[in-house]
DRENDO-1510 file (C-alpha; in Angstrom, 1 decimal, always signed):
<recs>
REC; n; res; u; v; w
REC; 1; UNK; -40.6; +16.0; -51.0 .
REC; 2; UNK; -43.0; +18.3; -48.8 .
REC; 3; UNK; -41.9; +18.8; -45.5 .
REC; 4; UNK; -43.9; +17.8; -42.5 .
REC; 5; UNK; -45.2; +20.0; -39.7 .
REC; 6; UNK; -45.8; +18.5; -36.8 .
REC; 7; UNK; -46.9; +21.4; -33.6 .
REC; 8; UNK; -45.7; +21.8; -30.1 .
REC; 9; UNK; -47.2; +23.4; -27.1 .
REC; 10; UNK; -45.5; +24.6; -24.2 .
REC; 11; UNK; -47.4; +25.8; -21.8 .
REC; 12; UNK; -50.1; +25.5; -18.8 .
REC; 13; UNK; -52.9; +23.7; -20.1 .
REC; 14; UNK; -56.1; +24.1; -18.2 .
REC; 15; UNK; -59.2; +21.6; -18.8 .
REC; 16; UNK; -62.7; +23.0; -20.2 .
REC; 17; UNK; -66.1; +21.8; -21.3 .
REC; 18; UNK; -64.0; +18.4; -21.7 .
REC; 19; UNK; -61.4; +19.6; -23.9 .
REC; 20; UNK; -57.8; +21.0; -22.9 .
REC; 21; UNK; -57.1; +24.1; -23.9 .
REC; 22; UNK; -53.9; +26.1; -24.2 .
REC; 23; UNK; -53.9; +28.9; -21.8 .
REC; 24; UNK; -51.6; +32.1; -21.8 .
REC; 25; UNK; -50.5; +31.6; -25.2 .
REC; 26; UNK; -48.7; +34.4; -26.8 .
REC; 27; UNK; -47.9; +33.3; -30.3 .
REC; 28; UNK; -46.1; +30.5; -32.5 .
REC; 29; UNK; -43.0; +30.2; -34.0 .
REC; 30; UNK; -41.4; +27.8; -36.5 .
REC; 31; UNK; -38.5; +25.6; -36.6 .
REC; 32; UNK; -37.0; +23.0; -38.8 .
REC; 33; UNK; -36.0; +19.4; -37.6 .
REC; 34; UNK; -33.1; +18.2; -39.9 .
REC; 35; UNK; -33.3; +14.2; -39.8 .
REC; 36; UNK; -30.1; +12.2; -39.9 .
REC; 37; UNK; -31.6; +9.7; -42.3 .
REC; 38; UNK; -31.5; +11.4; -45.5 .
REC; 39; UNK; -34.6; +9.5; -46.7 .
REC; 40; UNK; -36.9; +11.6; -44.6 .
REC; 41; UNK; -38.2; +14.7; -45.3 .
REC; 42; UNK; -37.4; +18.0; -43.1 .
REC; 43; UNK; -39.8; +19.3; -40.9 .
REC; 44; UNK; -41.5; +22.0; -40.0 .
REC; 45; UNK; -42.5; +22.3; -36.2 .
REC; 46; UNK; -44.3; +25.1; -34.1 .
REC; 47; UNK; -44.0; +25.9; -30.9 .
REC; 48; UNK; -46.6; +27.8; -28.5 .
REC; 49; UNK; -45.1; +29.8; -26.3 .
REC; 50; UNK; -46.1; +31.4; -23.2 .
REC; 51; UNK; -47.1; +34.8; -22.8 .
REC; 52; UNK; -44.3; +35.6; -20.3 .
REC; 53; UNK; -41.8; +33.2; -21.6 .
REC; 54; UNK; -38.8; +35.4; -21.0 .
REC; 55; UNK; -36.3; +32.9; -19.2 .
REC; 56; UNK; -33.5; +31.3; -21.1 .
REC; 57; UNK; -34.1; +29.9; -24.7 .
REC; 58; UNK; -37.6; +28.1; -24.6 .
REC; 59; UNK; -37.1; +25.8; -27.9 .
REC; 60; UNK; -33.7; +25.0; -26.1 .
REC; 61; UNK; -35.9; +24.0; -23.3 .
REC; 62; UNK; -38.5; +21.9; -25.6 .
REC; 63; UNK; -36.0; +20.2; -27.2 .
REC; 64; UNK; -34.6; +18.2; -24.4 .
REC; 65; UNK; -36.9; +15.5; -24.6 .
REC; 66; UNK; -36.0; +14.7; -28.0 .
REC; 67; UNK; -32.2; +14.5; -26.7 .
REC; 68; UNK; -33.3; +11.7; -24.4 .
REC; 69; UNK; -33.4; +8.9; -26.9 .
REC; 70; UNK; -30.6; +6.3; -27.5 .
REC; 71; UNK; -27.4; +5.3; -25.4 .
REC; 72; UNK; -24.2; +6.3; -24.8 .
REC; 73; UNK; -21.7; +3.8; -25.8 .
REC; 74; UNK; -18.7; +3.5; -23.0 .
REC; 75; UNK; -16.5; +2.6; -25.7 .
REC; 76; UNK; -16.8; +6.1; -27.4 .
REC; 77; UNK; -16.8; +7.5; -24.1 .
REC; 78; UNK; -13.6; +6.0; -23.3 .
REC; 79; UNK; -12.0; +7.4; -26.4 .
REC; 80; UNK; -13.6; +10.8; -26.0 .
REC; 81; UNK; -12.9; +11.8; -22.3 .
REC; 82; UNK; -10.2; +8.9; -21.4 .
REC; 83; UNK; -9.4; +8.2; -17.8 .
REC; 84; UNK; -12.6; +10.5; -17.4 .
REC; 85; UNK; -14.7; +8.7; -17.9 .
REC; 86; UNK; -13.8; +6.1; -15.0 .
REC; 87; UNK; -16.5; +5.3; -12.8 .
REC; 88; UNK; -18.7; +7.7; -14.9 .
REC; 89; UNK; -22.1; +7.5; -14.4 .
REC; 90; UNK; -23.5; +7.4; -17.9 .
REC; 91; UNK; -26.7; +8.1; -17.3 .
REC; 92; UNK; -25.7; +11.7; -16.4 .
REC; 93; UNK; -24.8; +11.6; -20.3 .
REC; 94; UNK; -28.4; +10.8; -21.4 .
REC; 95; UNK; -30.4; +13.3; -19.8 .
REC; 96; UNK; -31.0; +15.4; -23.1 .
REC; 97; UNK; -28.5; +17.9; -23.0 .
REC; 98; UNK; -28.9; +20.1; -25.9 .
REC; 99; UNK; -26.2; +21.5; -27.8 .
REC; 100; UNK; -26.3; +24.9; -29.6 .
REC; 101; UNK; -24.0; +25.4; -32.8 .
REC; 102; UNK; -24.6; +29.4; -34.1 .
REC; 103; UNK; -24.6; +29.4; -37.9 .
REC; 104; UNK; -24.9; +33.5; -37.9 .
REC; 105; UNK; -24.6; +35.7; -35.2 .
REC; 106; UNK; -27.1; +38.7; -34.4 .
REC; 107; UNK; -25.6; +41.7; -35.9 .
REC; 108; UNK; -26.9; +45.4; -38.1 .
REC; 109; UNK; -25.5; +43.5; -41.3 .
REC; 110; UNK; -28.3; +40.6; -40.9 .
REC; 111; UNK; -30.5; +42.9; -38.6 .
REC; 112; UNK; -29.9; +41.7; -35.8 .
REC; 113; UNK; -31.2; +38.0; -36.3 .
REC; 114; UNK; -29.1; +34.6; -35.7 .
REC; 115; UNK; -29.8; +31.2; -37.2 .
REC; 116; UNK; -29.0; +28.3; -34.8 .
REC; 117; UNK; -28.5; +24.5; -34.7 .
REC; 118; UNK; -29.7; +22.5; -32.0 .
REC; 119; UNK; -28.2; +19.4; -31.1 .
REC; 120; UNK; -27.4; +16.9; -29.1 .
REC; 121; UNK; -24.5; +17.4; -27.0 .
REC; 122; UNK; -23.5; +13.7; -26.4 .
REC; 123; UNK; -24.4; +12.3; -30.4 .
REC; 124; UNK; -21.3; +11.2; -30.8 .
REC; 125; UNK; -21.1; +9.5; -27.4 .
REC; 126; UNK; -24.5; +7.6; -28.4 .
REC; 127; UNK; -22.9; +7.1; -32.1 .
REC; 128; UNK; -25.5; +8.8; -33.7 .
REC; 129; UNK; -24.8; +9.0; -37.6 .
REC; 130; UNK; -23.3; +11.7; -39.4 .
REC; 131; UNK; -26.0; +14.4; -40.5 .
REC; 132; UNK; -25.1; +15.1; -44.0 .
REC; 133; UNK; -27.5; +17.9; -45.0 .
REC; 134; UNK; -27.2; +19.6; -41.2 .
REC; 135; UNK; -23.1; +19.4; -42.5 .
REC; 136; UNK; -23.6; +20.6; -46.1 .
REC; 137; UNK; -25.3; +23.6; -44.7 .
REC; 138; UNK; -23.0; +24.2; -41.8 .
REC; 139; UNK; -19.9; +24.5; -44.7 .
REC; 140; UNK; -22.5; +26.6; -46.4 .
REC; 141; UNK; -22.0; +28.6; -43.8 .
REC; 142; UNK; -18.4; +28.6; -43.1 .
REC; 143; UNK; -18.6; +25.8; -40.8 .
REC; 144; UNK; -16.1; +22.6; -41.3 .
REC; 145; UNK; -17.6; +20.9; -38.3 .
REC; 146; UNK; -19.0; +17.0; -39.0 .
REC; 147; UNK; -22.5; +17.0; -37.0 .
REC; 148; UNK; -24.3; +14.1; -36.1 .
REC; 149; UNK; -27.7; +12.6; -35.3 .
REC; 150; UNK; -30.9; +14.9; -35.4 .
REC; 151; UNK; -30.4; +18.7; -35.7 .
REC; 152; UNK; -32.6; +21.4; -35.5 .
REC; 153; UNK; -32.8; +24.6; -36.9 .
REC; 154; UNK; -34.1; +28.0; -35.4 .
REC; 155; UNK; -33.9; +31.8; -35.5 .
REC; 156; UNK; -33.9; +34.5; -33.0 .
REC; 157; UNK; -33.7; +38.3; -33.2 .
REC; 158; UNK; -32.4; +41.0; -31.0 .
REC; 159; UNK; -34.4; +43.9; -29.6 .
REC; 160; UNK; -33.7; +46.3; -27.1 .
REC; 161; UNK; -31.1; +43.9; -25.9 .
REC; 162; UNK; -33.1; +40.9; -25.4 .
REC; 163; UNK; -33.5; +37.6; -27.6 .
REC; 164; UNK; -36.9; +36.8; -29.0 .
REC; 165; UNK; -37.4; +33.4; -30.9 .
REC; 166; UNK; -38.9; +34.0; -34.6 .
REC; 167; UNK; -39.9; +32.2; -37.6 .
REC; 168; UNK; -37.3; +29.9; -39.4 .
REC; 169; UNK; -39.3; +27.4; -42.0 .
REC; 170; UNK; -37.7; +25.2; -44.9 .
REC; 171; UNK; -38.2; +27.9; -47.5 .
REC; 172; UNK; -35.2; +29.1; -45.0 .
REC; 173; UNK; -33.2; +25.9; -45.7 .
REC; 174; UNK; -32.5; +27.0; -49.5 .
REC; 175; UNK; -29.1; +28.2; -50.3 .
REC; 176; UNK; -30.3; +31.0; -52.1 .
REC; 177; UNK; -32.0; +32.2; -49.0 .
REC; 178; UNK; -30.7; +35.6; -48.2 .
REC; 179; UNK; -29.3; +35.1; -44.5 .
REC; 180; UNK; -27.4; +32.0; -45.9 .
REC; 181; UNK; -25.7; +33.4; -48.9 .
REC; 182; UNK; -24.6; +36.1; -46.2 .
REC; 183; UNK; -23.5; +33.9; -43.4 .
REC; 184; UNK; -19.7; +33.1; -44.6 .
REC; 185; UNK; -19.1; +36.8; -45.2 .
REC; 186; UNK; -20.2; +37.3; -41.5 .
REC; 187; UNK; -18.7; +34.8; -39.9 .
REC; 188; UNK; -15.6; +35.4; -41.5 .
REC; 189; UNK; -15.8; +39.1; -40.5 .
REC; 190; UNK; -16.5; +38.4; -36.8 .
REC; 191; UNK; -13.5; +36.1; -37.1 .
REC; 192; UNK; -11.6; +39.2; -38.4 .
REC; 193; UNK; -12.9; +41.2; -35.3 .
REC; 194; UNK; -12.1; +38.8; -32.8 .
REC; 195; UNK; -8.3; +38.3; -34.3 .
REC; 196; UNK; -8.2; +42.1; -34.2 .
REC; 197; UNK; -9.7; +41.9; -30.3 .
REC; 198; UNK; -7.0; +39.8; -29.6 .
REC; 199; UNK; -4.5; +41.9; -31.2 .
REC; 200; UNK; -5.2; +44.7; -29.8 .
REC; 201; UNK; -4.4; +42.9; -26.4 .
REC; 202; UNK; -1.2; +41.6; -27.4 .
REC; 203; UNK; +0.0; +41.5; -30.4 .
REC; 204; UNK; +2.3; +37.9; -30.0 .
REC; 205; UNK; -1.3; +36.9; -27.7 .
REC; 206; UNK; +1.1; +36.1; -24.7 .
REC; 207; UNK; -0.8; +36.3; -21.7 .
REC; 208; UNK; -3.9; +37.6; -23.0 .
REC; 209; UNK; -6.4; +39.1; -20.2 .
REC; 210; UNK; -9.7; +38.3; -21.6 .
REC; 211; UNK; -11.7; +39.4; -18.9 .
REC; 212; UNK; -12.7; +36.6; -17.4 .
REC; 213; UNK; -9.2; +36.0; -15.3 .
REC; 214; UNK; -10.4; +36.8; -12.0 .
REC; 215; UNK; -7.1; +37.5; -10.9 .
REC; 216; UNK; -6.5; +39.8; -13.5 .
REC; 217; UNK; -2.9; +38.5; -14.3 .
REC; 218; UNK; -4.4; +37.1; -17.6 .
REC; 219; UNK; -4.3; +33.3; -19.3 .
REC; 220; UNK; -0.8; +32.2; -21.1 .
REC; 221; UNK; -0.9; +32.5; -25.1 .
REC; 222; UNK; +2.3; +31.9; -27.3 .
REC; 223; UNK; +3.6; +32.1; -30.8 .
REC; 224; UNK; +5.9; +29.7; -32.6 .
REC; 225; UNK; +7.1; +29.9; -35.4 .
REC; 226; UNK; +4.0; +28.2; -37.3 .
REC; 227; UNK; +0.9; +29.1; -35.3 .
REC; 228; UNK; +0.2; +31.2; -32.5 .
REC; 229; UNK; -2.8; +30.3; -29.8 .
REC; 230; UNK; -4.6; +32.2; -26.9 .
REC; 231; UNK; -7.4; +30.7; -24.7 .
REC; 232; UNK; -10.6; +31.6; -22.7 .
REC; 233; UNK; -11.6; +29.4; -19.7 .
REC; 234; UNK; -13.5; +27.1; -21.8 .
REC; 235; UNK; -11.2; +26.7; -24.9 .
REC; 236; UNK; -8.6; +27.6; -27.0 .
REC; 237; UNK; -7.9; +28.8; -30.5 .
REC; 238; UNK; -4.6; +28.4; -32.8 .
REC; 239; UNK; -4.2; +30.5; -35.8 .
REC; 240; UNK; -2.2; +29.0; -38.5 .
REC; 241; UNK; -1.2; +31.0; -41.5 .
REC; 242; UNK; -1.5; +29.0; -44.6 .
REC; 243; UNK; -0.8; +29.9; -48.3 .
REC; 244; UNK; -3.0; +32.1; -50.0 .
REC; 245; UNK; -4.3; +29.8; -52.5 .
REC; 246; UNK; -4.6; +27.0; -49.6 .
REC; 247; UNK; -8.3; +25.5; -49.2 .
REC; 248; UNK; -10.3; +23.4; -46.6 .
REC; 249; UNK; -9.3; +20.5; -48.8 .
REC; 250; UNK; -5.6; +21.1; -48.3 .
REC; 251; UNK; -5.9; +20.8; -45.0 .
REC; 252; UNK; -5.9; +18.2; -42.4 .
REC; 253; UNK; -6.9; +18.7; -38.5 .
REC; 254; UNK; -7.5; +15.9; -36.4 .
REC; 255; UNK; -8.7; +16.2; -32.7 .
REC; 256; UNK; -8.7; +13.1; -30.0 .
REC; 257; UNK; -9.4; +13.9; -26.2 .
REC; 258; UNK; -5.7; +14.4; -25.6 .
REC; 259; UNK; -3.4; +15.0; -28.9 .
REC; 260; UNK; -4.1; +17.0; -31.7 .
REC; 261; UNK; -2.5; +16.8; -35.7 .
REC; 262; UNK; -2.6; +20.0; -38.1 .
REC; 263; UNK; -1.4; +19.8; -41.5 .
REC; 264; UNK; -1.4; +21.5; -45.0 .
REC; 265; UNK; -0.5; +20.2; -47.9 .
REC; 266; UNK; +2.9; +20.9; -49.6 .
REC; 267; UNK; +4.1; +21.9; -45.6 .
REC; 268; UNK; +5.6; +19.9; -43.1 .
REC; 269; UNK; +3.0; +18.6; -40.2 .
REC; 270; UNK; +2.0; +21.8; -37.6 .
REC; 271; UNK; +1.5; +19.2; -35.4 .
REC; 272; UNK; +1.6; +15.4; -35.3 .
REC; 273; UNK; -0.7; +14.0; -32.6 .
REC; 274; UNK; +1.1; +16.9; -30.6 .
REC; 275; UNK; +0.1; +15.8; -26.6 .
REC; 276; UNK; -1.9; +18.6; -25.2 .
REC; 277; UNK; -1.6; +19.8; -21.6 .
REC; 278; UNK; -5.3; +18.6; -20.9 .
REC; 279; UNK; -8.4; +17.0; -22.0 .
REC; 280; UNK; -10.1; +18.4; -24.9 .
REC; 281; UNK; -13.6; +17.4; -26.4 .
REC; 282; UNK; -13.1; +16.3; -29.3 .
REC; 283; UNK; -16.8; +16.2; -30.7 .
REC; 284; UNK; -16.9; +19.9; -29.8 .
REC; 285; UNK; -13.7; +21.2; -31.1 .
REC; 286; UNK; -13.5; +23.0; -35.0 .
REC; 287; UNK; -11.9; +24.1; -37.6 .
REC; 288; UNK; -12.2; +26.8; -40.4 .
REC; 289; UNK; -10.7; +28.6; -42.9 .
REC; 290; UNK; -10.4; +32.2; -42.5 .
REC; 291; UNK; -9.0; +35.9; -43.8 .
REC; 292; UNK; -7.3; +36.5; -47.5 .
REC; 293; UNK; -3.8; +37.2; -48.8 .
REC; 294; UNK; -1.2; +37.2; -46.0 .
REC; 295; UNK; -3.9; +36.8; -43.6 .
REC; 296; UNK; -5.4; +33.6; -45.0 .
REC; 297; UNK; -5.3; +31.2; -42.2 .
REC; 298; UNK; -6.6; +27.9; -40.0 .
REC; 299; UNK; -8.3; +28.8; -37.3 .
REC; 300; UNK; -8.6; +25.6; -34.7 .
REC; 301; UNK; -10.9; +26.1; -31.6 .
REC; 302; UNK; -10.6; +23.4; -28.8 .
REC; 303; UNK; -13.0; +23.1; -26.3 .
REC; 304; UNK; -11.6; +22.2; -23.0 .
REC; 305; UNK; -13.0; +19.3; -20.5 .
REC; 306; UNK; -12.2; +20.9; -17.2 .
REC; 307; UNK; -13.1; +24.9; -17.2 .
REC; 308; UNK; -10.1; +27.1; -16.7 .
REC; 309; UNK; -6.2; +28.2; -17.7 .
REC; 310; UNK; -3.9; +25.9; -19.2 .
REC; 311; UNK; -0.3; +27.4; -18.1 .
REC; 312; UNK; +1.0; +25.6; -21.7 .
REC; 313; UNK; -1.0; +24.4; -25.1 .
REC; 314; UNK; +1.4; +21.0; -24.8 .
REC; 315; UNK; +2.2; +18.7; -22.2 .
REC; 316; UNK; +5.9; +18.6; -21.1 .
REC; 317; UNK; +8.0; +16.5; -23.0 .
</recs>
């Protein structure tokens, strides 16, 4: 199938000789929608952008609208957020958040440029269907994250310290493509790094200072005797060492707002609906497989409800 292209302008649009005409226009980049329903085609959309468009991420910005559409079910609120969600006003759910979901990061090995998803923070809230092809290329990627609803696709570059959106089309999309047969390597090497980061802190990851503890005392971390976990404000991560022949198949992570279950196969459960300390969200938390050898392992990131330190990973028996 040929994909579509459909064009965007953002901009201030002035009126002339009867026509309206784009004013202040710089240039035009492409991105790639990514439809849930596999029985349409991807597309190829442009966006116009302006001439001094230097705040924030402007197809971020232009997306929103598109985020708008469909509900929010309070049932799958409920079971997301819990008690939460009480007296919620959903309507602060619809307002076209959108989501971003890096598939490679800028770095010299992929000269500087990152590929990014766009998506809608609250599509599983709305019970958006899963997105197969946005998830076959996510795992493509290094990725074992299910995403839902309509994704998008699109690419920036790093110069001189600041982010520039550029050209991502559907010739882009192809597996062969050169930043995608590169991206699990990277993204398995900037899990390396950040492992090593942490290390380099503390080698058991008890109370790792990150940096962002404004007290400078540090959050709490642990190790047991089957995973180890540290956290930021906004989440936390558990490293599991598996086997060295153990794949994504062989293992089983299951998040809800407030337990999570790790298992691998031929091993007794990590954890078994474990209670956490606090609310997670679930449609934001992941899981991946990453290292080789004796450092093959499961790494699980959780992404917290409430920003800030969680004095324990589980809640008090």
């Amino acid at each position: 199938r040929r994909p579509l292209r459909v064009s965007t302008l953002i901009g201030r649009r002035v009126k002339q000789t009867g026509r309206e005409r784009v004013a202040d226009m710089a240039r035009v980049v492409t991105y790639v929608l990514i439809p849930c329903d596999d029985s349409l085609p991807l597309e190829e959309r442009t966006l116009a952008l302006e001439e001094d468009a230097g705040r924030g991420d402007p197809l971020k910005e232009a997306l929103s609208p598109h985020f708008r559409q469909g509900k929010v079910d309070p049932t799958a609120v409920k079971q997301q957020l819990g008690g939460l969600s009480n007296n919620m006003d959903m309507s602060m759910l619809e307002m076209g958040t959108v989501e971003t979901f890096p598939l490679t990061r800028a770095s010299e090995a992929n000269e500087m440029s990152a590929v990014t998803f766009y998506l809608d923070e609250c599509g599983v809230l709305k019970n958006q269907p899963r997105n197969e092809r946005a998830t076959r290329v996510a795992a493509e990627c290094g990725h074992s994250s299910p995403l839902h609803g309509d994704i998008f696709v699109g690419r920036e570059h790093m110069s001189s310290g600041a982010r520039q959106l550029s050209d991502f089309t559907v010739a882009d999309m192809s597996s062969s493509a050169k930043w995608m047969a590169a991206a699990a390597q990277q993204n398995f090497e900037h899990a390396v790094a950040t492992k090593k980061m942490h290390d380099s802190m503390n080698g058991t990851f008890q109370h790792i200072n990150i940096g962002e503890d404004e007290g400078g005392t540090g959050l709490p971390g642990g190790t047991t005797e089957v995973f180890s976990w540290s956290q930021t404000k906004e989440e936390l991560e558990l490293r599991v060492p598996i086997p060295r022949g153990a794949k994504a198949k062989d293992c089983k992570v299951k998040f809800t707002s407030s337990t999570l279950s790790v298992a691998v196969a031929g091993s007794p459960a990590v954890l078994n609906a474990a209670p956490l300390h606090a609310k997670v969200r679930p449609d934001d938390c992941t899981w991946s497989i990453a290292g080789e050898g004796d450092e093959r392992a499961l790494m699980v990131t959780l992404e917290k409800v409430s920003v800030g330190g969680w004095p324990e990973l589980l809640a008090a028996s």
